[in-house]
C-alpha positions in Angstrom: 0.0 0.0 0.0 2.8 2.5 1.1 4.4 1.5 -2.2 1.9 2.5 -4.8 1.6 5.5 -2.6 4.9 6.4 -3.3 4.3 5.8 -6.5 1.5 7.9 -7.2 3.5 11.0 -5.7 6.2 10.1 -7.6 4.1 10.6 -10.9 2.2 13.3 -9.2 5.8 14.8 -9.5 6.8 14.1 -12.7 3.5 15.7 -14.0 4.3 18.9 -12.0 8.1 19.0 -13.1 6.8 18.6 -17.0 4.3 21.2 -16.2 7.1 23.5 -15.0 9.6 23.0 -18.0 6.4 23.8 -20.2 5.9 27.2 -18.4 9.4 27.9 -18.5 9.7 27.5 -22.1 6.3 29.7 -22.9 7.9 32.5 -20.5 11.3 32.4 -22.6 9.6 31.4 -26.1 6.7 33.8 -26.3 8.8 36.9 -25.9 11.5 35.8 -28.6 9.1 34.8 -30.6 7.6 38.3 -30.3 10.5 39.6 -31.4 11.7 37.2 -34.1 8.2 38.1 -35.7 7.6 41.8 -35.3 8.8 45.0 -36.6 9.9 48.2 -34.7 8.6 51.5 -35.7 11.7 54.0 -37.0 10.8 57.3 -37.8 7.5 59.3 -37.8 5.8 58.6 -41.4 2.9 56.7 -40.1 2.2 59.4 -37.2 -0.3 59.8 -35.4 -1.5 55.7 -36.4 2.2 54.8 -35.8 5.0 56.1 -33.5 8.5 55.8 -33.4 9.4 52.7 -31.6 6.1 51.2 -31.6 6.6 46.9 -32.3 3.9 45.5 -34.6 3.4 41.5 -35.6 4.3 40.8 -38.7 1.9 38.4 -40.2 3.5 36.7 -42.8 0.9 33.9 -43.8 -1.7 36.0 -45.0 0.8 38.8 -46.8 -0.6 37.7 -50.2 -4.2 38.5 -48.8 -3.4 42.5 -48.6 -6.4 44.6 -48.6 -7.1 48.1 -49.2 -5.8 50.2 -46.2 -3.7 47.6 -44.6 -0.8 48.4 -42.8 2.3 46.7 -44.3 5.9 46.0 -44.2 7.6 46.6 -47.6 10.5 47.8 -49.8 10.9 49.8 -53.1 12.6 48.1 -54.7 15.3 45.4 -54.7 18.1 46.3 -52.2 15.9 49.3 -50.7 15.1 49.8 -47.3 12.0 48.2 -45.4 9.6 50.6 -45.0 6.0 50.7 -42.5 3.2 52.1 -44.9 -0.7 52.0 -45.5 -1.9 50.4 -48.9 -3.6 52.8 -50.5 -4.2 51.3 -54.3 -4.5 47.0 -55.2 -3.8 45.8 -58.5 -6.6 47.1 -60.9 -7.3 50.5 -58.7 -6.8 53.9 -60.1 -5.4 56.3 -58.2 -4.8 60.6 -58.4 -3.8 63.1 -56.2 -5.6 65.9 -57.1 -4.4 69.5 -55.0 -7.4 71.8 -53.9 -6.9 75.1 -53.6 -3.1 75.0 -53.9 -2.4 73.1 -50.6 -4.6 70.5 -50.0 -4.3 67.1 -51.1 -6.8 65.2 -52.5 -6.6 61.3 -52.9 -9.4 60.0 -55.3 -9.9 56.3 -56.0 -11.5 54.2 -58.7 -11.9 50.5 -57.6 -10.6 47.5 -59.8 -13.8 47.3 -62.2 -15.4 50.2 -61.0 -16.5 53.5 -62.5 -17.1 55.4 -59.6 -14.6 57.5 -57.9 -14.2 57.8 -54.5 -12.1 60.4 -52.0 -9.8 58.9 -49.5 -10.8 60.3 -46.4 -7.8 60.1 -43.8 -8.0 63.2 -40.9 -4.3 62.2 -40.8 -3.1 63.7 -44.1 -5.2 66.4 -43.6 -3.6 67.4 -40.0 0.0 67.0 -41.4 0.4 68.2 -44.9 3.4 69.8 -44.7 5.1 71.2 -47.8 4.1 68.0 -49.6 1.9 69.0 -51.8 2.7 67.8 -56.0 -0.5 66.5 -57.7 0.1 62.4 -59.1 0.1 60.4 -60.7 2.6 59.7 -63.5 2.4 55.7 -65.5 4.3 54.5 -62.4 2.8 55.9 -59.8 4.5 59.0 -58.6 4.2 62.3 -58.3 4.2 64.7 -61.5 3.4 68.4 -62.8 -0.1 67.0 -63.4 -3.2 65.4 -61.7 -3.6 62.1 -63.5 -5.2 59.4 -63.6 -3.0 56.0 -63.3 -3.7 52.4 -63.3 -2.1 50.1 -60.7 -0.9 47.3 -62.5 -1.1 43.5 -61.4 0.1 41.8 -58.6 1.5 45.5 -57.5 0.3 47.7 -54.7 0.3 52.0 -54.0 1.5 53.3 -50.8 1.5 56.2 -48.7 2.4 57.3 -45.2 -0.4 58.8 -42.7 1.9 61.6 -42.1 1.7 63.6 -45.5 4.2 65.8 -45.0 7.0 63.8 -43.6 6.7 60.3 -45.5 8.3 59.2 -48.5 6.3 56.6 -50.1 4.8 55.6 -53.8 4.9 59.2 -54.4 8.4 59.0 -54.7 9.2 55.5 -55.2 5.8 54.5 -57.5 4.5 51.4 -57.4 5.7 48.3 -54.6 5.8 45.0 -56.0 3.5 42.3 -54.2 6.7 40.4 -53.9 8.0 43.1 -51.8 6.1 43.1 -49.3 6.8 41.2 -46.0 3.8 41.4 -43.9 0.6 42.9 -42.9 1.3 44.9 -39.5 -2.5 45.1 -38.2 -1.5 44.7 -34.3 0.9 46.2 -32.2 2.8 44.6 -29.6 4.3 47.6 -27.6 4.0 49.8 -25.9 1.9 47.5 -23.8 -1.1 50.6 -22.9 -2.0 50.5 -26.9 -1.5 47.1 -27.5 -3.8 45.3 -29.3 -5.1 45.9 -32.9 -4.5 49.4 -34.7 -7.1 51.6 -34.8 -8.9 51.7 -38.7 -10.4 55.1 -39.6 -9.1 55.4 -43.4 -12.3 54.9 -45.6 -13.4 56.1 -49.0 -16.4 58.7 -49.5 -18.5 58.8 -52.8 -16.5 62.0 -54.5 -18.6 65.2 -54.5 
């Protein structure tokens, strides 16, 4: 009897020590994972959405399932820099930037197979335009002399920062490649009191 007592505590053990090892490993495994899969903000482009040093989860298994106004982790370009911007334009969208009144952009949107156009309404651009303020589009997606029309061509995607003024984006850089693109960055990880999914106010409005 006092033997398959001792038994049972000695299993009763085991069970506790595996239990232990397991906790261990999710305290040391959960917070390198973190970090193996996430991205630190640099820089203030996606201000106010974004700020610098903000850590976001990159989720890489649905990257070829980007929707419009996603956040995203990307490059222009082979050998370029990864960026943090918002998609603006999928393949089949056009896009224009048209400038009202000689400093105010206007982002106007014609879905894939669509005929209506549509303003991009995001209070961010409009609190931070800065001295950003050339029409666009030219055939590859950047800023011009003109406001124009352009076609966002397959499997390719049109980005721009939520800070108008101080981002450098498809302006510039036109059109990102769906192969350049490394993940959707939809929740942030730090700092701890905004964790949790990033707030989506970015929408389109019938234009006037």
């Amino acid at each position: 009897m006092k033997g398959a007592r001792r038994a049972e505590r000695s299993r009763s053990w085991r069970v506790v020590g595996w239990l232990a090892i397991v906790l261990v490993l999710v305290i040391v495994l959960v917070p390198v994972g973190a970090l193996t899969f996430s991205v630190k903000v640099s820089g203030r482009s996606m201000s106010p959405t974004l700020e610098e040093g903000d850590r976001l989860l990159m989720d890489v298994v649905h990257r070829h399932e980007i929707r419009r106004f996603d956040l995203v982790e990307a490059s222009f370009g082979q050998g370029s820099f990864r960026v943090v911007k918002r998609v603006i334009g999928v393949p089949g969208d056009r896009v224009r930037i048209e400038i009202l009144d000689g400093s105010v952009p206007r982002v106007t949107l014609r879905p894939a197979g669509s005929s209506r156009t549509y303003v991009v309404r995001n209070q961010a651009w409009v609190d931070q335009v800065g001295s950003a303020i050339t029409p666009c589009c030219d055939e590859r997606g950047r800023e011009g002399l003109q406001a124009r029309w352009t076609t966002i061509p397959k499997a390719s995607y049109w980005l721009l920062g939520d800070n108008w003024g101080g981002s450098e984006d498809s302006r510039k850089f036109g059109f990102v490649a769906a192969a350049d693109i490394g993940a959707r960055l939809n929740i942030r990880l730090t700092p701890f009191g905004r964790a949790g999914s990033v707030p989506q106010s970015v929408r389109l409005a019938p234009a006037d």
